[in-house]
Every structure is written in structure tokens, then in C-alpha cells.
C-alpha positions in Angstrom: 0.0 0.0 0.0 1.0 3.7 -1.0 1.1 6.4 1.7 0.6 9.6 0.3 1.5 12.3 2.6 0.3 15.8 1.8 1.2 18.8 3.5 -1.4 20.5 5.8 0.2 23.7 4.4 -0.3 23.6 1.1 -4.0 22.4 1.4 -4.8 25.8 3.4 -2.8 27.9 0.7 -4.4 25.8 -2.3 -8.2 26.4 -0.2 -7.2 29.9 0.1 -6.1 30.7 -3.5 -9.7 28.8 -4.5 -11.1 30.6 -2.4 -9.5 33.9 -3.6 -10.0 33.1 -7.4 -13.8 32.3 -6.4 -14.2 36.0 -4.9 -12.8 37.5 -7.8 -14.7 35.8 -10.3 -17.8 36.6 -8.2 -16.8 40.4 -8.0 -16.4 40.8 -11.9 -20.3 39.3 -12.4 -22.1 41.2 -9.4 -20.0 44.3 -10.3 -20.8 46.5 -13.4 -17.4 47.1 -15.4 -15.5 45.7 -13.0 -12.1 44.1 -14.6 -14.0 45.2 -18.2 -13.1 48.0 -20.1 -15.8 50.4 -20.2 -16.3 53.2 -22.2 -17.2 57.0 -20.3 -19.9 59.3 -21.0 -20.4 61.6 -23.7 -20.0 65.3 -24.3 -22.3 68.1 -24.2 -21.9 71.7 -23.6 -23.4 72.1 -20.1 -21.4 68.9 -19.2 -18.1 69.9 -20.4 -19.1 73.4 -18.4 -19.2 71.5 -15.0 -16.3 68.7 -15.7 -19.0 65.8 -16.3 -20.4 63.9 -19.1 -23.2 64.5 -20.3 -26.6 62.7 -19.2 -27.6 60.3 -21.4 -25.2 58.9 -24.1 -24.7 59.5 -28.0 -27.3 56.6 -28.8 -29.8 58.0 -26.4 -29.3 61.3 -25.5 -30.0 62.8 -22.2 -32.5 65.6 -21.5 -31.9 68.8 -20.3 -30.5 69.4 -16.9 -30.0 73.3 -16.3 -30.9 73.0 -12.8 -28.2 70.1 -11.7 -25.4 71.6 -13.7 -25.7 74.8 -12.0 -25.7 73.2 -8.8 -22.4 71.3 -10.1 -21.0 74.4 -10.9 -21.9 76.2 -7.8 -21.5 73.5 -5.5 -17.6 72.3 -6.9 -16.5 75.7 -6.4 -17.4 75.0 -2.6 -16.3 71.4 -2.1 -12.8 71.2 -3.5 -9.3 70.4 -2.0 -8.1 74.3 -3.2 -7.8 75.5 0.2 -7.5 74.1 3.9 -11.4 75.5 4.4 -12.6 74.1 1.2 -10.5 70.8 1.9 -12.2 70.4 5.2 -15.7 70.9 3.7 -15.1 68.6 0.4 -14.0 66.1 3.4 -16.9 66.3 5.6 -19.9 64.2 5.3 -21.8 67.1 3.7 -19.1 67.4 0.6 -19.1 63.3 0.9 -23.0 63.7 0.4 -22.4 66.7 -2.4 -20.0 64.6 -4.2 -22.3 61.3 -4.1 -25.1 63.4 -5.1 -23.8 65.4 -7.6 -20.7 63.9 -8.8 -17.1 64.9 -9.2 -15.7 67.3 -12.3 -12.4 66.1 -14.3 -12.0 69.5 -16.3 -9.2 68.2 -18.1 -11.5 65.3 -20.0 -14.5 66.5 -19.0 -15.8 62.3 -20.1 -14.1 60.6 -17.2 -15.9 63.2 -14.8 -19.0 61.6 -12.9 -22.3 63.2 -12.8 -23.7 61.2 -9.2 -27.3 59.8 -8.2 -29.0 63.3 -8.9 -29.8 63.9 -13.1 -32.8 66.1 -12.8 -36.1 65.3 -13.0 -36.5 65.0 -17.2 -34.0 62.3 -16.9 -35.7 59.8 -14.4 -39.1 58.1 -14.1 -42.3 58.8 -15.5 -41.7 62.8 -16.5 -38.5 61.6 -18.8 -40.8 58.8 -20.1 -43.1 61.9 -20.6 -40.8 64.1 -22.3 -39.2 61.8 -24.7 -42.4 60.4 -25.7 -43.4 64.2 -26.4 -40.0 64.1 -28.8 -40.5 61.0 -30.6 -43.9 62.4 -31.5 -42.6 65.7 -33.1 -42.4 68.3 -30.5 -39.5 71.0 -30.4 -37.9 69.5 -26.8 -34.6 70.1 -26.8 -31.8 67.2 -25.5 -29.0 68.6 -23.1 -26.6 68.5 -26.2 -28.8 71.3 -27.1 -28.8 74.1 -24.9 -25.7 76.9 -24.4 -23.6 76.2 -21.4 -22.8 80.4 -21.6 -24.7 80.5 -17.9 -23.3 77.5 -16.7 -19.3 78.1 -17.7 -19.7 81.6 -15.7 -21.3 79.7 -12.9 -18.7 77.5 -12.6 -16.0 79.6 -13.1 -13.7 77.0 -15.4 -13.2 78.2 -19.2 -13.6 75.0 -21.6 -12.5 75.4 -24.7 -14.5 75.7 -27.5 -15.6 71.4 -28.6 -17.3 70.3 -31.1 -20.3 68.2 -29.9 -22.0 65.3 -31.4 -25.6 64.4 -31.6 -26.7 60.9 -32.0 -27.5 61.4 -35.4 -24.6 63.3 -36.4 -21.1 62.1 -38.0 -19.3 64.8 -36.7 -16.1 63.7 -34.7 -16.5 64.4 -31.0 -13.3 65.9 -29.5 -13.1 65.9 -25.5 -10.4 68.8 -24.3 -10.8 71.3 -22.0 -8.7 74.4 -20.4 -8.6 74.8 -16.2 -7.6 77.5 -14.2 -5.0 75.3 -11.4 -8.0 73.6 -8.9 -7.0 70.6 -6.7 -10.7 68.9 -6.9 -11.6 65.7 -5.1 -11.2 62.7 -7.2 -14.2 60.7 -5.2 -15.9 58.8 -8.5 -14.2 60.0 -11.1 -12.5 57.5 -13.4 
């Protein structure tokens, strides 16, 4: 008869690597993008005016959100790591509830910004259903891509430079730069 002796060691380190490569693989399902390339959001005026994509995407575009964005623009000019008073306001669970809210600017690729939970209230339940509905069936409704960012840019303070935007039905190419003024912003949800 054979003996086979195997090492109480390498069982627990072969359970635990299982185990590990189990997690992972879990993660990746339950979470959206996770381990995937994913693309980002799209650009629009308002959205490039407040360091955030666009609602929406170029397939479906997003309705207009004048409301949010100038609470963006406001509201980063507040909660920011600029100074050691803003710092300690973007750091306190009110800029942690700002930021989760309504999202976190990149004004460098405005794209890879992150608009949070609030969109407005054309771009959620029954009133967006509403809206777009109203669009399909010929009225003059405008989409965010639409609407000047003028207001917005001076409310927020950051000077984009001037991008060519793309509608869904549109061939144009869709360039993503922006200018900034020198801001230290938080980086909470951004990609």
C-alpha cells in the first residue's frame, strides 16, 4: 500500500487561493465594469461646463439638466481640496454627500468626470418617459446637447475650450479637451 502524505500547508494555501480566485470571479459578475473596459460618458456643452459627461449617451441622448449643472457648478467651487477650508468641507460628510449626489468634475476630460445619483427630473421616471415620448412624437424638446452652457461656464467659473459636440444622429467627430484655471478637486468617482 502507498502512503501519500500531503502537507497541511499547502492544502490551506491551495483552499485559500480557491477561495481567492472564487471571490474575484464573483466580484467581476455582481460588479458592473469591473475588470471590463468600459467606455465614459459623452460630451455636451453644459457637461463639459461642469467637468461631467453628459446625461444620457450618444445613442440615447439625455435631457436637459440646467438645474443640476448649476448646482455642479456652484457647489464644486465649494467642495474642493483648493484651500484648507474648502479641503475640510469637500472632506466632511456634507461634501461626501455633495459629491455622491452630484458627482465629481475632471475639467481636463470633462468624459471621465462623474455626474452622481441626482440627473434632474426630465432624466428619471415617469416625467422623462413623458418628455421623450413628447420628442418621438414631433415636438421642439430640446436634448442637453442642445442648450448653451454660456450660464453654466460663468457659474462654474472653469473656461472649456471651444468642442465640437455630437448628436446621435450626427457624423461629426467628437473631440473631448478642456482648459482649467490650477484647482486641486476631489477625485471621489471620477474615473
Amino acid at each position: 500500500m502507498i502512503t501519500q502524505h500531503i502537507n497541511p500547508q499547502r492544502r490551506i494555501r491551495a483552499g485559500a487561493a480557491l477561495g481567492g480566485t472564487a471571490l474575484a470571479a464573483v466580484l467581476m459578475m455582481a460588479t458592473p465594469g469591473a475588470g471590463i473596459a468600459h467606455a465614459h460618458g459623452y460630451s455636451t456643452p453644459s457637461g463639459d461646463a461642469v467637468g461631467r459627461p453628459g446625461f444620457g449617451s450618444e445613442d440615447t441622448p439625455g435631457n436637459p439638466a440646467p438645474g443640476v449643472r448649476a448646482v455642479q457648478a456652484l457647489g464644486d467651487r465649494v467642495f474642493n481640496q483648493s484651500t484648507a477650508f474648502n479641503k475640510a468641507l469637500d472632506d466632511s460628510p456634507l461634501g461626501i454627500n455633495y459629491h455622491n449626489a452630484f458627482g465629481t468634475p475632471n475639467y481636463e476630460h470633462p468624459t471621465h468626470g462623474s455626474n452622481g445619483t441626482v440627473t434632474g427630473l426630465l432624466n428619471g421616471g415617469l416625467i422623462k418617459t413623458t418628455y421623450d415620448s413628447l420628442q418621438t412624437r414631433g415636438a421642439a424638446l430640446p436634448d442637453e446637447a442642445d442648450l448653451s452652457a454660456a450660464v453654466i461656464r460663468q457659474l462654474s467659473g472653469h473656461q472649456v475650450a471651444a468642442t465640437p459636440h455630437r448628436r446621435a444622429s450626427s457624423t461629426a467627430t467628437q473631440v473631448c479637451t478642456a482648459t482649467t484655471t490650477k484647482t486641486a478637486l476631489r477625485a471621489q468617482g471620477s474615473c
